[in-house]
N, C-alpha and C positions, 0 to 999 in steps of 0.2 A: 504494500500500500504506500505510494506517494504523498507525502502529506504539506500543503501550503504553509508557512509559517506565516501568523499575518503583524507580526510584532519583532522590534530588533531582540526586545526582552525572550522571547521562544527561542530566537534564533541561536541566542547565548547557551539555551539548555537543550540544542538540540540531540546532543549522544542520549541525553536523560530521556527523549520526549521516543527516539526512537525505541530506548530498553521497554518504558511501558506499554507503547502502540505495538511494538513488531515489529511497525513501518518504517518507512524510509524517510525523513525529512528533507525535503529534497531540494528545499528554494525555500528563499524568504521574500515573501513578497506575493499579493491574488492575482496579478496580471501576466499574461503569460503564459508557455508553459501548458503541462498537461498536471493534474493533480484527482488523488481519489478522494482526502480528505481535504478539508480547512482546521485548523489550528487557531485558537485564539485565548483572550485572559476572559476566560467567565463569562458573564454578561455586562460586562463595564463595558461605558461607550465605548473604548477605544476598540471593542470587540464588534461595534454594532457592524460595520462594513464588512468584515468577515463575516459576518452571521448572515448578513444579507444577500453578499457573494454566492454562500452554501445552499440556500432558499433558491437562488436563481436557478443555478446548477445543477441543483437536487444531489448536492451532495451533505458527508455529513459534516458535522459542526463538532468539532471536538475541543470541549470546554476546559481547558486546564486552571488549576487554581493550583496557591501554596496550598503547603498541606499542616495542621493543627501542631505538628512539631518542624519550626521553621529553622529560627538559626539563634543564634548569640542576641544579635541587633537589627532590629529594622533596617529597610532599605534594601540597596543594590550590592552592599559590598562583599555578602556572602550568597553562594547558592542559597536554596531553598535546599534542607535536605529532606524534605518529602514536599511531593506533587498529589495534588487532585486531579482527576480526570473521569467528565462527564459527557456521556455521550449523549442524554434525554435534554440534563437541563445544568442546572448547577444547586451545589446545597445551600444558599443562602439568597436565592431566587424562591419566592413561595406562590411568587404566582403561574410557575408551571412543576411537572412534575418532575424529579430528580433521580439519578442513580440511587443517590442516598439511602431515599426512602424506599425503593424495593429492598434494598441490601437490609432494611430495617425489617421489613416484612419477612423477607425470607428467613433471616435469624430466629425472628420469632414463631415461624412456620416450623423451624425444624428444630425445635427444640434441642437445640444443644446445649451441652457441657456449658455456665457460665464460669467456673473456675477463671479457665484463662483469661475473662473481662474483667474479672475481680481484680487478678493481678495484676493488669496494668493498671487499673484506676490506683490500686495501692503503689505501685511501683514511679507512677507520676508524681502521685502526692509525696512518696517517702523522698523523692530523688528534686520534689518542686521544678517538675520541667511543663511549661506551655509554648504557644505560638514564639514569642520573644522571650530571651533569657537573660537581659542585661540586667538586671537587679544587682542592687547591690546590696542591700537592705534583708535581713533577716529575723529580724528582730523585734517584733510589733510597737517594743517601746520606745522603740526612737521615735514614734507619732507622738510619742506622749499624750496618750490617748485621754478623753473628761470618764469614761465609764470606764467601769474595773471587771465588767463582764460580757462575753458572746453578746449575749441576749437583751442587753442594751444595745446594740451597734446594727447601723443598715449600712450596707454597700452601694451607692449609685453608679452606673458605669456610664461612665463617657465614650464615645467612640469619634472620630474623625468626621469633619464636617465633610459633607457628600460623597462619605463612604456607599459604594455599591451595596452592600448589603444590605444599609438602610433602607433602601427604594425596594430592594427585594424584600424587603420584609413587611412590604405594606406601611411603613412610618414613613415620617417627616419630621422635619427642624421641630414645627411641635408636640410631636411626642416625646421629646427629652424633656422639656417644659413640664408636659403632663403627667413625666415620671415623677423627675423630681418633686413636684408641688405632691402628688399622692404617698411618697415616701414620708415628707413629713408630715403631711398629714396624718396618714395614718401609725405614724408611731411618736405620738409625743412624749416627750422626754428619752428619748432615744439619740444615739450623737451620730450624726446624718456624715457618711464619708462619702466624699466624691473624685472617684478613682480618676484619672488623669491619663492618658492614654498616650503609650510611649512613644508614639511619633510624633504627638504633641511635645513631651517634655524634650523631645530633642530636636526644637525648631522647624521638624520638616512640615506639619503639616497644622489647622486647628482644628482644634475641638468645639463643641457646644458651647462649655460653661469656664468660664473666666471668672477674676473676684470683680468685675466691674460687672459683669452679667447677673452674678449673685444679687452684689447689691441693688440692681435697676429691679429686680423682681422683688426684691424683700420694698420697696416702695407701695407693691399692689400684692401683694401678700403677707397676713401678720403672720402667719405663723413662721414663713420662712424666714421675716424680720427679726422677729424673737429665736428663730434658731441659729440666722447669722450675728445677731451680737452675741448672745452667749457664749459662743461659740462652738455649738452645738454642729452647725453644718459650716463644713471644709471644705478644698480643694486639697488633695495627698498628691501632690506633685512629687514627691520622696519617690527616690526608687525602689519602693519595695516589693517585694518577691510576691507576684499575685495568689498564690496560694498561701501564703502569710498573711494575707491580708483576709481571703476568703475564709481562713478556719477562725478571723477572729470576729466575723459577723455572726447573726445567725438570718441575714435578709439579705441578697439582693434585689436588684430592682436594673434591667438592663432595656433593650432593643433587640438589638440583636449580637451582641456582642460575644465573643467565645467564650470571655468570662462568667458569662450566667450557666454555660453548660459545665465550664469546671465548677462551679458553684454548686450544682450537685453533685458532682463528685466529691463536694467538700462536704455534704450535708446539709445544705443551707436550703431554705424557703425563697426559692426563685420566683420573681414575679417578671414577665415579660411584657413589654407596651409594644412589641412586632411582632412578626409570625418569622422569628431563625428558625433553623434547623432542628432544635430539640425543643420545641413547641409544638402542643398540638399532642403529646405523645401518652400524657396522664401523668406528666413528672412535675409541670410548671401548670404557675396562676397566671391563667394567659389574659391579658388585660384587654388587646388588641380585639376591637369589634369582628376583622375580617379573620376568617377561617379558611381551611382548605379540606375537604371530604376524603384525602387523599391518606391521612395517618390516623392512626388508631391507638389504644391503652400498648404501653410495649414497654417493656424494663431497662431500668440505666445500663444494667450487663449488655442488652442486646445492641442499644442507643451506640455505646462505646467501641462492642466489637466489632460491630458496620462499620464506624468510623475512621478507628485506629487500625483494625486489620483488612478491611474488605475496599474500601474506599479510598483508605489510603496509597501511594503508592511512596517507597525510601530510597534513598540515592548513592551512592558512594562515588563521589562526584570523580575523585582522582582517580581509582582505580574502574570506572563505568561500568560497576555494577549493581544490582538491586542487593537490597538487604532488608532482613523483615524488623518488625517495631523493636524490640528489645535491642538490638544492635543498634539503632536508631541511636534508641535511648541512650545506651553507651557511649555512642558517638559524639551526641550535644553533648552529654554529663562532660567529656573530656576536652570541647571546646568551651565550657564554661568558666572550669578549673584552669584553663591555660589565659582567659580574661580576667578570673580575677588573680592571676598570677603580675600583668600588668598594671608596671609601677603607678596608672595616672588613675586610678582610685580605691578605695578603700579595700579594698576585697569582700568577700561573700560573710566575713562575720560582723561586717561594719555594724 
């Protein structure tokens, strides 16, 4: 199979894009040329011309995304060492249907063994690996948090402003509005954290919520007023290690953000205002009016082992070959340990 790349960024991981297709990557670039697939990043505009291409062509559309164990640090300057790849749709698109969710179906269809989904959720959390790993932060008290328990504490997740996934998720700019305001609402006296999203904290891109945005809404709302002087609601710009953060809520409150899905893997009371990926499934308090007919009640085991072993796909970038999650795993853990080995900050017990 010949496959179009329709991005410089594919072009970069083309040995990668071949190991999971079989195919051959054969050009970068839709004009042109003979080709059996299109290649592109998910459903983000820069995809929309490849997608349109495939449609005309009647070829197929082959959706790649990073995959939920990415790299050290945001950006370009590392692979990806795991890929997604959707052939229906994509997993943070809800308004068509996805690889994902079959893979979710079928797990659940065939009753397997959840052992081995147990241990990687335990194996994440003991080892604290998600999408980005630049934390430095392990330590919850360097927040120097006002409550001295879980169950005082809600998590808010910020995400990137006109991140694709949002659009895929059925939300909008006001749905973080109408998170946050229902957060404090609904838990007063509660110390409201508002997670800070790492490509915010390291100038590439912005977020929602700023302390000038804070405060323009604590204007038209008292309770948020009264939770911003007290100091009850924050911004946690701190780099702390997002599973550090999640075992020390016992709420969050997100969009569509991967954080709300590790949030039950922490054991937390996820409330979601989009339709992501693990919405919709009998795990989360889906807040989002719109639904989709397409997911059903299904288990965090099963949720995870779609995700991590069936959907996933893992890279060994140097040597181009595949390698399954566990080795993954090993792999980040020791590009971690070799950042926080570098002299320009604190290291991992900061």
């Amino acid at each position: 199979m010949k496959i179009a790349l329709a991005t410089s960024g594919l072009w970069q991981l083309q040995e990668a894009i071949e190991l999971i297709t079989g195919g051959e990557a054969c050009r970068l670039g839709l004009l042109g040329g003979s080709s059996d697939a299109i290649a592109g990043w998910g459903h983000k505009p820069t995809a929309a011309r490849g997608r349109r291409i495939a449609r005309l062509r009647k070829l197929p559309y082959l959706a790649f995304e990073d995959g939920f164990l990415r790299s050290v640090h945001p950006g370009n300057a590392e692979k990806p060492l795991s890929l997604v790849l959707d052939r229906s749709g994509i997993y943070y698109d809800a308004r068509l249907p996805s690889d994902l969710e079959a893979l979710v179906h079928k797990r659940m269809a065939s009753a397997t063994p959840e052992d081995e989904a147990r241990a990687a959720i335990d194996l994440l959390r003991r080892k604290r690996l998600s999408k980005y790993n630049n934390s430095t932060l392990f330590d919850i008290s360097a927040l120097k948090l006002q409550s001295a328990d879980r169950s005082d504490r809600v998590l808010v997740v910020d995400q990137t402003a006109g991140d694709a996934s949002i659009a895929g998720a059925l939300a909008g700019e006001k749905s973080f509005l109408c998170m946050l305001r229902s957060a404090v609402a609904e838990n007063p006296g509660s110390e409201i954290l508002i997670r800070v999203h790492p490509e915010t904290i390291a100038g590439r891109k912005a977020g929602h919520f700023t302390q000038q945005s804070l405060e323009a809404l604590a204007h038209s709302d008292p309770g948020c007023a009264q939770a911003l002087q007290t100091g009850r609601m924050r911004l946690t710009p701190e780099p702390v290690n997002p599973w550090v953060l999640l075992e020390a809520c016992a709420k969050v409150y997100c969009v569509s953000s991967q954080l709300g899905f590790e949030g039950l893997m922490a054991g937390c009371e996820v409330h979601t205002f989009g339709v992501p990926f693990y919405s919709g499934w009998g795990l989360t308090r889906d807040r989002n009016p719109m639904v989709t007919g397409r997911r059903a009640p299904a288990s965090l085991e099963a949720l995870s082992a779609a995700l991590y072993f069936d959907y996933s796909h893992y890279i060994d970038h140097q040597k181009i070959r595949r390698i399954g999650f566990a080795e993954a795993a090993t792999v980040l853990e020791d590009r971690i340990q070799q950042f926080a080995r570098t002299p320009d900050h604190n290291g991992p017990n900061a």
